[in-house]
Backbone as ProteinMPNN parsed JSONL, in Angstrom:
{"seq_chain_A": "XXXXXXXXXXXXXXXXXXXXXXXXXXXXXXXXXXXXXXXXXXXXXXXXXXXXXXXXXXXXXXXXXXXXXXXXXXXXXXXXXX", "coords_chain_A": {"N_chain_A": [[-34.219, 26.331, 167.14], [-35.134, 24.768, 170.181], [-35.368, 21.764, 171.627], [-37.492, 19.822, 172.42], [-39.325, 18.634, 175.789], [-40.047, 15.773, 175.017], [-38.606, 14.891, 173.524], [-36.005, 15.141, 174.244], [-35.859, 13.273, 176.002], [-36.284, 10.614, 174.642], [-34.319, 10.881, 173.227], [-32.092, 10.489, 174.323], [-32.397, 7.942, 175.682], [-32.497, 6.542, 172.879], [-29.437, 6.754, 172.568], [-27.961, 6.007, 174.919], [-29.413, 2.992, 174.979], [-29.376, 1.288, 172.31], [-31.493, -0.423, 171.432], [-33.933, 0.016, 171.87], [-34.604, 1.514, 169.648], [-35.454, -0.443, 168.06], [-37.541, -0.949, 169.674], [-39.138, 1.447, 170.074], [-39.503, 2.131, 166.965], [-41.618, -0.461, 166.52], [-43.468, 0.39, 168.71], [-44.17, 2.867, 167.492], [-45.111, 1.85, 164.719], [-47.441, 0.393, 165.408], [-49.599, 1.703, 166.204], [-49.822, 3.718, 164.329], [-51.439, 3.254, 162.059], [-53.835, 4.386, 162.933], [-52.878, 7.017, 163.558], [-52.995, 8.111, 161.428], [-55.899, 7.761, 160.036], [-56.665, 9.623, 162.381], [-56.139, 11.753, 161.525], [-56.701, 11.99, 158.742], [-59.409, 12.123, 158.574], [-59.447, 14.78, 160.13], [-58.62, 16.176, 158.008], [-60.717, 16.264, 156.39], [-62.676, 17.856, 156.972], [-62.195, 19.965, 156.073], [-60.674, 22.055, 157.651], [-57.954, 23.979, 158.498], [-54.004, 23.089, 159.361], [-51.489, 25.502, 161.038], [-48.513, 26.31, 160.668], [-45.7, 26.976, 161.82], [-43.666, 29.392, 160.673], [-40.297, 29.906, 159.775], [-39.546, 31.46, 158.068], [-40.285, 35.401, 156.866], [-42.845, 35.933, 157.029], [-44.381, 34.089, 159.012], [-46.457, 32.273, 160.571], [-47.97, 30.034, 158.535], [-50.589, 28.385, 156.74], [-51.377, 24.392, 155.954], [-52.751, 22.29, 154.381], [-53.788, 19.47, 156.986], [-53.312, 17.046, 155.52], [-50.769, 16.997, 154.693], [-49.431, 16.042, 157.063], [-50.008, 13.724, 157.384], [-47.84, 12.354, 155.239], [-45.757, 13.586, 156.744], [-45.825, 11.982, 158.899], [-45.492, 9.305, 157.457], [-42.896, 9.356, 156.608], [-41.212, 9.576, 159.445], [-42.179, 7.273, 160.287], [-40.489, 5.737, 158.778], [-38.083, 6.536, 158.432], [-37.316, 5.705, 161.731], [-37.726, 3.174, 161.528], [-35.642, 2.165, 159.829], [-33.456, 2.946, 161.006], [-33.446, 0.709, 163.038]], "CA_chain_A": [[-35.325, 25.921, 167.967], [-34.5, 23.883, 171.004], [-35.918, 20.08, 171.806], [-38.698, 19.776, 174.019], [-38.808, 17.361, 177.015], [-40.272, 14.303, 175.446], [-37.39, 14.725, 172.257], [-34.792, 14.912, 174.649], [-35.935, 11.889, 176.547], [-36.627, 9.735, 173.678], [-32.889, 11.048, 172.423], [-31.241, 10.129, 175.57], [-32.798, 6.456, 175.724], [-31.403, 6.139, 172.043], [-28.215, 6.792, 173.07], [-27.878, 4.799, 176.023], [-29.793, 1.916, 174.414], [-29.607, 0.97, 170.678], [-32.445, -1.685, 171.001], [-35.007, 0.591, 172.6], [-34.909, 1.905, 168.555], [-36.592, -1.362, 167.268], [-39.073, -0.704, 170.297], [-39.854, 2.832, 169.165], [-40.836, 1.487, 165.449], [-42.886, -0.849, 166.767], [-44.648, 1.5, 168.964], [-44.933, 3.893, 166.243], [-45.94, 1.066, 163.797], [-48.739, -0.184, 165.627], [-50.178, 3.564, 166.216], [-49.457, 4.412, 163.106], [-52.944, 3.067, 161.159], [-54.796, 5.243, 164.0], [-52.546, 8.712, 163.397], [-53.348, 7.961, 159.508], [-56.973, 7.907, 160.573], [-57.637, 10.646, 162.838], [-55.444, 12.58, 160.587], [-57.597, 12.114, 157.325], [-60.647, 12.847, 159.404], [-59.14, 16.15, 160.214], [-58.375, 16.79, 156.59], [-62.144, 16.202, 155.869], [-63.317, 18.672, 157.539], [-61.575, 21.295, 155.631], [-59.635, 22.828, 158.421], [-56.066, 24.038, 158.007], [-53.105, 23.312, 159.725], [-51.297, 26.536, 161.797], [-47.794, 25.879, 160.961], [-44.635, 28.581, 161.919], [-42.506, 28.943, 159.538], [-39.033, 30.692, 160.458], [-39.676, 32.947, 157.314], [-40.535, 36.213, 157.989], [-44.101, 35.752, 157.326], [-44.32, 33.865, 160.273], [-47.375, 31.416, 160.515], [-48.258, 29.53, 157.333], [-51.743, 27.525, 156.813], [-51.433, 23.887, 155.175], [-54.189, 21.134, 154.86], [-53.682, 18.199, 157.593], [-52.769, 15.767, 155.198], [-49.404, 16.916, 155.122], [-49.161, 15.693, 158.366], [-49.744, 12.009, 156.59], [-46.622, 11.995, 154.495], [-44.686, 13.465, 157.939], [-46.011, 10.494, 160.258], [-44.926, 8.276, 157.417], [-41.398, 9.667, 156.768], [-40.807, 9.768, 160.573], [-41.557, 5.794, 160.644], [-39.514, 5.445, 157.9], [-36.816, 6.979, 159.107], [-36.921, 4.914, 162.375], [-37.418, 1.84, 161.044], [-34.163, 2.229, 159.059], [-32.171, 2.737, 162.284], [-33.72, -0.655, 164.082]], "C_chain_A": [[-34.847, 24.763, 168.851], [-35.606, 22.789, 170.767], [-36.96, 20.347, 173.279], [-38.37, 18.46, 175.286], [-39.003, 16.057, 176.091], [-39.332, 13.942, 174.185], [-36.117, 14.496, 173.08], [-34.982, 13.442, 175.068], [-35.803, 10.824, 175.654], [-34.841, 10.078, 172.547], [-31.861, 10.473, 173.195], [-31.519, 8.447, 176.071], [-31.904, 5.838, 174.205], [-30.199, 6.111, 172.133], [-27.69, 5.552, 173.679], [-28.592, 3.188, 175.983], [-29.88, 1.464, 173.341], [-30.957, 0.344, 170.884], [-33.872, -1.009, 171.144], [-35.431, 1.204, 170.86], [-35.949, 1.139, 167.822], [-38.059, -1.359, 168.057], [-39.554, 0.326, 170.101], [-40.781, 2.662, 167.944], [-41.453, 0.664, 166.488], [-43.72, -0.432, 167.312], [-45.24, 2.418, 167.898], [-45.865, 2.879, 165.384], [-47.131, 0.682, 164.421], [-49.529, 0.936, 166.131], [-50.249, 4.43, 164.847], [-51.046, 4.81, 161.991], [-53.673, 3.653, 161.816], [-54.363, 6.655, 163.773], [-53.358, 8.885, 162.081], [-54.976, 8.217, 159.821], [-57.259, 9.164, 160.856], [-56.963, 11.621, 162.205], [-56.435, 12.99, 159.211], [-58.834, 12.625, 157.929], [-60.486, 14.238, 159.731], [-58.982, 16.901, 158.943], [-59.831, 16.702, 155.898], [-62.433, 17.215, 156.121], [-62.987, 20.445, 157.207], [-60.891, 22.292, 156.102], [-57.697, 22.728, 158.063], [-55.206, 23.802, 159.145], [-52.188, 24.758, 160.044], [-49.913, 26.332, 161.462], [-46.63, 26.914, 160.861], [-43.724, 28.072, 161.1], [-41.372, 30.159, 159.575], [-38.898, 31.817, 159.026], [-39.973, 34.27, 157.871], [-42.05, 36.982, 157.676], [-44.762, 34.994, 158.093], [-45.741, 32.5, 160.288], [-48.083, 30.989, 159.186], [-49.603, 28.748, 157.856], [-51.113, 26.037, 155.855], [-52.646, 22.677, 155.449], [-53.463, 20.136, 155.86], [-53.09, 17.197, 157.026], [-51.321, 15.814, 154.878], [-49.107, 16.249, 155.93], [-49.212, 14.13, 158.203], [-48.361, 11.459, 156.098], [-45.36, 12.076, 156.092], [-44.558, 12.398, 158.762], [-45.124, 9.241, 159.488], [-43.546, 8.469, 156.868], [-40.611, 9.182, 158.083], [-40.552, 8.331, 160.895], [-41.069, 5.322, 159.723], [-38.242, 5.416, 158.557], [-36.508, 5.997, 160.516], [-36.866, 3.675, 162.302], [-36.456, 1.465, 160.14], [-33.035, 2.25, 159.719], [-32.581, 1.636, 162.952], [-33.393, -1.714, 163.166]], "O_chain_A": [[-34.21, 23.845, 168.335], [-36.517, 22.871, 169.943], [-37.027, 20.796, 174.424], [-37.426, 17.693, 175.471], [-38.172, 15.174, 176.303], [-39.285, 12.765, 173.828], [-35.242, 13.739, 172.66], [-34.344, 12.528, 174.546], [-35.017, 9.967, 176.058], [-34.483, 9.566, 171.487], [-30.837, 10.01, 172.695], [-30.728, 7.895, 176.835], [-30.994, 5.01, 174.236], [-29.751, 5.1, 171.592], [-27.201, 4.521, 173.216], [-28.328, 2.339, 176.834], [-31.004, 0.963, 173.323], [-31.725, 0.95, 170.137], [-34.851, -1.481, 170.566], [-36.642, 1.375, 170.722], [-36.919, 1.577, 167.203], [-39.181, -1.585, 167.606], [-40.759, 0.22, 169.872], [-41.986, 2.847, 167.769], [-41.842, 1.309, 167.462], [-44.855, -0.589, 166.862], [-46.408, 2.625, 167.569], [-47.089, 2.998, 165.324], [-48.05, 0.684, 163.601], [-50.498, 0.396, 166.665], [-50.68, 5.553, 164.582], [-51.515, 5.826, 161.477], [-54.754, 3.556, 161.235], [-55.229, 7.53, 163.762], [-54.223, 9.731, 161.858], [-55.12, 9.439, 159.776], [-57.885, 9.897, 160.09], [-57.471, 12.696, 162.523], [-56.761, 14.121, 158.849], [-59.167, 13.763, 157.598], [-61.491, 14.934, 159.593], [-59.195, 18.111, 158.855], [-59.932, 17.156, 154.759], [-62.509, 17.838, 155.062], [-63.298, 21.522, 157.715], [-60.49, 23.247, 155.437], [-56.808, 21.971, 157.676], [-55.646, 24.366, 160.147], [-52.14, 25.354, 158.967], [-49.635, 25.824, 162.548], [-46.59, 27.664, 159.885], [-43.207, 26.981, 160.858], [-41.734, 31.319, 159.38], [-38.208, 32.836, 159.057], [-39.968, 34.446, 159.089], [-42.366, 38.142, 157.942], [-45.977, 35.128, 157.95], [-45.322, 31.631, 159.523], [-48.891, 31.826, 158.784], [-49.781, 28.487, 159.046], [-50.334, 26.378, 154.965], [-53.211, 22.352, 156.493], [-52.307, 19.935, 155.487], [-52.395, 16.423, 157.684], [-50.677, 14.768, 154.795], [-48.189, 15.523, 155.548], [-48.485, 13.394, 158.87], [-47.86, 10.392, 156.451], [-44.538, 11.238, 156.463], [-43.525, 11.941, 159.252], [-44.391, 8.445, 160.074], [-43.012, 7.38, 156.656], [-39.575, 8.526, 157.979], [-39.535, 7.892, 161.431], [-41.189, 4.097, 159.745], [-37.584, 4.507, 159.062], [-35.405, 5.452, 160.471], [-36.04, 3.02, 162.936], [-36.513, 0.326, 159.675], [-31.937, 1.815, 159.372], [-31.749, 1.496, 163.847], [-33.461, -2.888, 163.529]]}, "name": "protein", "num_of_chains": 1, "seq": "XXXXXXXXXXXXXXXXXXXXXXXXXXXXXXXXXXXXXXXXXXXXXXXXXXXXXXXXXXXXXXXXXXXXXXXXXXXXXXXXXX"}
């Protein structure tokens, strides 16, 4: 699966800037208590998540709050490179 535009961009600034990494976490971090939010609010509501899965049953369902643990892996993960 290729990289979309705003992965490349945001790959191509890391590169060419190390520092722009500690400004990433902090963008993420201070957005972060708001994804967490409208995230759980979506998981209220008992709707599923749509998510493709390169098996070859092809579109999987999972609750939203997956999508909790991913947001906070993701600023894990960058706040480990800054």
């Amino acid at each position: 699966m290729g990289l979309n535009l705003h992965q490349l961009i945001i790959l191509g600034l890391l590169q060419s800037k190390p520092h722009y990494i500690g400004q990433l976490a902090t963008s993420l971090e201070s957005n972060h208590a708001t994804v967490r939010r409208m995230v759980m609010r979506l998981s209220d509501t008992g709707l599923k998540e749509q998510v493709y899965d390169k098996a070859p049953t092809g579109y999987q369902s999972r609750p939203f709050s997956a999508l909790i643990k991913l947001t906070d892996e993701g600023l894990n993960r960058i706040k480990s490179l800054s």
